[in-house]
C-alpha positions in Angstrom: -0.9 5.4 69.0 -2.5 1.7 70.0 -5.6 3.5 68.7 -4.6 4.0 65.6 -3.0 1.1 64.9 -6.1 -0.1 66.2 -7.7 1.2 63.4 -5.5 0.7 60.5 -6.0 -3.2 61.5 -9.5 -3.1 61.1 -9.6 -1.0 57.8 -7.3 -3.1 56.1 -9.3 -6.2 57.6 -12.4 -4.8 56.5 -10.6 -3.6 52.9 -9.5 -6.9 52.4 -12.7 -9.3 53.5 -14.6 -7.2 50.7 -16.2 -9.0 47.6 -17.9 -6.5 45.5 -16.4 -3.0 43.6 -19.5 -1.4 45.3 -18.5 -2.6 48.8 -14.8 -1.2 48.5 -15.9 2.4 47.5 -18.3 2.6 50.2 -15.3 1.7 52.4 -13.0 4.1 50.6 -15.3 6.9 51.0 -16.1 6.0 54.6 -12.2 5.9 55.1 -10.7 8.6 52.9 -13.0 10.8 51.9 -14.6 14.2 52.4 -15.8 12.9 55.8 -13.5 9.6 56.3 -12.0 8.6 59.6 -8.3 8.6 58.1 -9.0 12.4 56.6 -10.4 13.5 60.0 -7.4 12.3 61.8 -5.5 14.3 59.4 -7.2 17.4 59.9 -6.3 17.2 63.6 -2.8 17.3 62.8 -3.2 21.4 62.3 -4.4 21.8 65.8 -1.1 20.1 67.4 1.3 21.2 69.3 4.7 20.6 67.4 5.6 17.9 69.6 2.6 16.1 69.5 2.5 17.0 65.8 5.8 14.6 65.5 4.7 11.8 67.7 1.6 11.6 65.8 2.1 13.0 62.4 4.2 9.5 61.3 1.8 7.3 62.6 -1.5 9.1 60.8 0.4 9.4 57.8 1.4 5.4 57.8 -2.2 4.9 58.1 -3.6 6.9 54.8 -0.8 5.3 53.0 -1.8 1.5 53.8 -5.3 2.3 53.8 -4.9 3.4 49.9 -2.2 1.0 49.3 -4.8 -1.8 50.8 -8.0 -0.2 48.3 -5.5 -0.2 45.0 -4.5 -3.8 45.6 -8.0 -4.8 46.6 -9.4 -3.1 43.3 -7.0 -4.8 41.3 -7.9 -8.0 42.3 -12.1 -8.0 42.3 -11.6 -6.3 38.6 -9.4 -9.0 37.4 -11.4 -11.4 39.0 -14.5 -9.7 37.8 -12.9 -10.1 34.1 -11.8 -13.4 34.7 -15.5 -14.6 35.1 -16.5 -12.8 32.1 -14.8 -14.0 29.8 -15.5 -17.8 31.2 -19.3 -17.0 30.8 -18.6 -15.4 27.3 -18.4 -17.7 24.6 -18.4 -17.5 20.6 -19.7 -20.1 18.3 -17.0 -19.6 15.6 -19.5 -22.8 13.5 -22.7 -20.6 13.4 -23.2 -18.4 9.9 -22.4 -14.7 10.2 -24.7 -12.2 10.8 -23.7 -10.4 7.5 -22.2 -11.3 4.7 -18.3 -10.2 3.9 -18.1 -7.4 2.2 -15.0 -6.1 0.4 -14.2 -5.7 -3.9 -11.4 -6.2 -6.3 -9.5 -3.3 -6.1 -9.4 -1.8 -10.3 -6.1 -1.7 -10.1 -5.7 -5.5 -9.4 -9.1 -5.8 -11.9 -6.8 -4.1 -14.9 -3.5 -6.2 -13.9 -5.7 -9.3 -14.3 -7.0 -8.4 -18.1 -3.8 -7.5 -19.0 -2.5 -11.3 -17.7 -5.3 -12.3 -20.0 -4.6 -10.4 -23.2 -0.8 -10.8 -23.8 -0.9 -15.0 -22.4 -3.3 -15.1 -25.4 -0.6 -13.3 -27.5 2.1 -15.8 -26.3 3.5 -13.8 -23.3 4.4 -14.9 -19.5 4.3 -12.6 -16.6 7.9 -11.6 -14.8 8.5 -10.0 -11.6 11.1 -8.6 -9.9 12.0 -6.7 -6.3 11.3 -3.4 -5.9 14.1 -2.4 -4.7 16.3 -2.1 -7.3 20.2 -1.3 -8.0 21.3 1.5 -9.9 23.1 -0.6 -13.0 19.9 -2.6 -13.3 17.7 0.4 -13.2 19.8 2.8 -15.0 23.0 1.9 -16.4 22.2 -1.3 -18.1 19.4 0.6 -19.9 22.1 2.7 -21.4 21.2 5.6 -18.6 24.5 6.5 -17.6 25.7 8.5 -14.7 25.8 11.9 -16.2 22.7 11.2 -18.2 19.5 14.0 -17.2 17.4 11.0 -17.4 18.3 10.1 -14.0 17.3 13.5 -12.7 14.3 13.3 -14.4 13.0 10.4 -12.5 13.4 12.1 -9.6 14.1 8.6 -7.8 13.9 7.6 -4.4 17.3 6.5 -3.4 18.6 4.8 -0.2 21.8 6.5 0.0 25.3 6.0 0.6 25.1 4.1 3.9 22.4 1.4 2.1 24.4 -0.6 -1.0 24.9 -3.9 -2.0 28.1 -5.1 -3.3 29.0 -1.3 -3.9 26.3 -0.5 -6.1 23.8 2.4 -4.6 20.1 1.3 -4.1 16.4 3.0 -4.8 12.7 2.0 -5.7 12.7 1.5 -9.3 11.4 4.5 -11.3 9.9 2.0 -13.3 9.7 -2.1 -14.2 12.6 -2.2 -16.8 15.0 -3.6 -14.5 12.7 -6.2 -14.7 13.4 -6.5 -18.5 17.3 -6.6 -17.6 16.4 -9.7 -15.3 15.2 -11.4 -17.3 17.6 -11.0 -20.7 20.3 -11.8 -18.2 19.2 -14.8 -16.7 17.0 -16.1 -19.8 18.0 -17.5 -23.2 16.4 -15.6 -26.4 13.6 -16.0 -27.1 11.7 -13.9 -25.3 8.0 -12.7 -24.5 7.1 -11.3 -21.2 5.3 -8.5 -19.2 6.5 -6.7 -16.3 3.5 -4.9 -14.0 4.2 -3.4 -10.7 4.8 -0.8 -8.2 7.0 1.9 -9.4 8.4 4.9 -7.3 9.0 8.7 -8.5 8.8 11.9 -6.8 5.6 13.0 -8.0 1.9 13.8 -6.5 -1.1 15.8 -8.3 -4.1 14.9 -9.5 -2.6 12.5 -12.2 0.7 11.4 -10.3 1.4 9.8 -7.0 4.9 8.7 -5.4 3.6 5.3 -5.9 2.1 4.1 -9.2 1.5 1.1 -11.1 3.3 0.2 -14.5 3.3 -2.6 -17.0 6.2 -2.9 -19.7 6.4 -5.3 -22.5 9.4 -7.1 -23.7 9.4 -9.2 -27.1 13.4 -10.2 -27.9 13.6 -12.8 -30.8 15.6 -13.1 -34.2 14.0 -10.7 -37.2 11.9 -8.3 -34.7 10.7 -4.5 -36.5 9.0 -1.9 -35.8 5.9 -3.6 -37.8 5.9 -6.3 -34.9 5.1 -3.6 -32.1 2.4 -1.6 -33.6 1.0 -4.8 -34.4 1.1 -5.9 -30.9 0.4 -2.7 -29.3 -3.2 -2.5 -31.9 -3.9 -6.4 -30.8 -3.7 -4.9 -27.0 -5.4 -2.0 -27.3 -8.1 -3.3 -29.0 -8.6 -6.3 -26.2 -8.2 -3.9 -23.5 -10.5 -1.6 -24.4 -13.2 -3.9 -26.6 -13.3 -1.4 -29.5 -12.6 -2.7 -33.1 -11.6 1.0 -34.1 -8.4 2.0 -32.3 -6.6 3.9 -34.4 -2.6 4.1 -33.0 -0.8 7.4 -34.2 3.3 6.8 -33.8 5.7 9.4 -33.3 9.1 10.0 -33.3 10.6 10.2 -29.4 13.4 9.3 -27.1 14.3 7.2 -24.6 17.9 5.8 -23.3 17.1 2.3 -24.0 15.6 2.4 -27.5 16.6 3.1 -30.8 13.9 4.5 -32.7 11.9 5.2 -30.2 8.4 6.2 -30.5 5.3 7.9 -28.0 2.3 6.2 -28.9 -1.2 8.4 -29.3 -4.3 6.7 -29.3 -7.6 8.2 -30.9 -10.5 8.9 -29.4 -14.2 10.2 -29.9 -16.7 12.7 -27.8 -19.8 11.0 -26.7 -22.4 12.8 -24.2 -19.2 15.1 -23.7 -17.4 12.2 -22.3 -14.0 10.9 -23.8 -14.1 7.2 -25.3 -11.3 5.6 -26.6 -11.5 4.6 -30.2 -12.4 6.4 -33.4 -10.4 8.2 -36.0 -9.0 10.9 -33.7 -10.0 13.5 -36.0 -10.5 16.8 -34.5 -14.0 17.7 -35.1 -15.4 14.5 -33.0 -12.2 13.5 -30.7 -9.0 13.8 -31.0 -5.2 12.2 -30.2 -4.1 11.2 -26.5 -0.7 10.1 -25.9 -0.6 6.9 -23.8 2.6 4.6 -23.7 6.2 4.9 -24.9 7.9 2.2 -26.9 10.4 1.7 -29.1 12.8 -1.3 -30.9 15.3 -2.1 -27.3 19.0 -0.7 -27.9 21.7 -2.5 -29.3 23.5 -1.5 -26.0 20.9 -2.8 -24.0 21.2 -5.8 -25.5 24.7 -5.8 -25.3 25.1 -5.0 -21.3 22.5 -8.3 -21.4 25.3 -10.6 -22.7 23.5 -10.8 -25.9 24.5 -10.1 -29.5 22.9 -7.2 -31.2 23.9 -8.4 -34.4 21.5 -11.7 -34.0 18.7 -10.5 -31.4 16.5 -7.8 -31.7 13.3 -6.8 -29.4 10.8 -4.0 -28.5 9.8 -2.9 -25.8 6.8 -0.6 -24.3 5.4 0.9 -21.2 2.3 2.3 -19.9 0.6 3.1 -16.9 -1.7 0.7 -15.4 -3.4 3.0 -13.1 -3.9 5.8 -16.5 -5.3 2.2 -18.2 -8.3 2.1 -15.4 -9.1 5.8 -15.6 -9.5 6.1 -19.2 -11.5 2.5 -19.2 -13.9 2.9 -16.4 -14.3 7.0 -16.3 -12.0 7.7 -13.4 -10.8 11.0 -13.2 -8.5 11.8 -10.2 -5.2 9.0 -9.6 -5.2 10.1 -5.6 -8.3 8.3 -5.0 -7.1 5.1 -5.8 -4.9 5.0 -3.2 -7.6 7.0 -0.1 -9.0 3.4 0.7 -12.6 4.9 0.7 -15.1 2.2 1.3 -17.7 4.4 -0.7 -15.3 4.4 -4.3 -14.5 0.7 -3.6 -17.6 0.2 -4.2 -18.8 2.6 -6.7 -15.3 1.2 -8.4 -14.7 -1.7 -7.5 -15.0 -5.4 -8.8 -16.7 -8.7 -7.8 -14.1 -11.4 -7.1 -16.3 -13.8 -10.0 -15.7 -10.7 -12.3 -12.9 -12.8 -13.7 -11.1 -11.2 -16.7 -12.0 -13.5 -20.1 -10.8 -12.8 -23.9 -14.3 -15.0 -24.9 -16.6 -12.8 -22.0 -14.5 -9.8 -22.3 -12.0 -8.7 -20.0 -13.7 -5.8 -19.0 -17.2 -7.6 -18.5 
């Protein structure tokens, strides 16, 4: 028994006294492994008698235990010390000029929200936002939506549910930016020119719809406003946009909730090298028509839920999709990818931050 207390001392001594990583596995091995002193005291126990089995059993056991207990604690300390060292010999110069240059792009998205800033400030518009989590009166029933109404199902909307509402009214992502619109007829005095883009929310994903997608409405509300004043506006746009003196609007009769008439909106376009173009006469030997935004003169009920008299104000309103706006201007075909974060379409896609959007350079330059 002295003996092998004998020898615990002097491992744990030796374990202890031991400056290098190298030095303490030699001493593990020498110790604990195949051939170690501790592991051959071990294998004597099979040989025992039972009683000296129990007066020495404890005694060899106590010393594999704080032999290992004495090598974890000395490990622990040389690494942390090792670290420790490293990282005061390691130092960065955070002045010095980096190796390489930062590289990233303007996402198209942001590139198309930026020209669209541009255009409509140059037609006398301000930019609105609102949150993106919306309540249902500002997102459906103030838009003349009400609850019975298929509309709502046809949004397929994300909502939060019973347990999430605010002062009793239930919450979702807005299907779309119009609440936006509602904002700001509510908390603005006529008149009033703005544009709502943003994220938007429905239950959707192919090739040409994702859950998430990007949206830009137009609101114009003033005394005198027709029909005449939107396709006007909606040429002057599309024209800018797409830097093509020829576009050629088509209107047709539609509805939605929250206008009265209410009209889809096709644009015309031409085939060239078997690609699609927007612009041209839409005639069907050389293009054709493709629908692109809804619109319509705004309800007398929405401007009436607004606090505002139907009988004095009148407006328009419009929507289209900016993420549909980039593919058709810069030859994208698939919506998903503008959401993969692929380094490789970033920068096949993508813009330079001094591409900045300008009516006199272009907006698309």
């Amino acid at each position: 028994m002295t003996e092998i207390t004998s020898l615990k001392d002097g491992l744990v001594a030796d374990i202890e006294s031991t400056d290098t990583l190298d030095a303490l596995e030699a001493l593990r091995v020498g110790a604990l492994g195949k051939s170690g002193v501790v592991t051959g005291l071990l294998k004597t126990l099979g040989a025992m008698t039972p009683e000296e089995r129990q007066a020495k059993g404890p005694a060899i056991h106590e010393l594999r235990e704080s032999v290992t207990a004495a090598i974890t604690a000395r490990k622990a300390a040389l690494e942390t010390a090792a670290l420790d060292a490293r990282l005061a010999a390691e130092r960065l110069d955070m002045t010095l000029p980096a190796e390489v240059a930062p590289q990233g792009s303007v996402h198209p998205v942001s590139q198309v929200m930026d020209e669209l800033a541009e255009i409509f400030a140059d037609l006398g518009f301000s930019v609105a936002t609102g949150p993106e989590i919306e309540d249902d009166w500002r997102n459906f029933s103030a838009l003349n939506i009400p609850e019975t109404h298929p509309a709502r199902a046809m949004h397929d909307t994300f909502y939060f549910g019973d347990n999430y509402q605010v002062d009793g009214k239930a919450m979702l992502l807005r299907t779309h930016t119009s609440p936006v619109q509602i904002r700001t007829m509510v908390s603005e005095a006529p008149p009033i020119r703005i544009i709502a883009p943003g994220r938007v929310y429905r239950s959707d994903s192919d090739a040409t719809h994702t859950p998430m997608f990007h949206q830009v409405e137009g609101l114009v509300i003033d005394k005198g406003i027709t029909l005449g004043h939107l396709k006007w506006t909606l040429e002057t746009f599309l024209k800018a946009y797409f830097e093509r003196e020829d576009m050629v609007l088509r209107l047709r009769p539609s509805y939605f909730p929250f206008t009265e008439p209410s009209v889809e909106v096709d644009v015309g376009f031409t085939w060239v090298n078997g690609q699609r173009v927007m612009g041209g006469s839409g005639d069907a030997e050389n293009g054709g028509w493709m629908e692109l935004l809804g619109s319509g003169m705004v309800h007398p009920a929405v401007i009436r839920n607004c606090g505002l008299d139907p009988d004095e104000w009148q407006g328009f309103a419009f929507g289209v999709g900016v993420d549909r706006l980039a593919m058709l201007k810069y030859g994208m075909n698939d919506l998903r990818a503008f959401f993969d974060g692929d380094l490789r379409w970033l920068r096949h896609y993508g813009f330079s931050a001094l591409d900045v959007p300008t009516l006199s350079g272009g907006v698309g330059a």
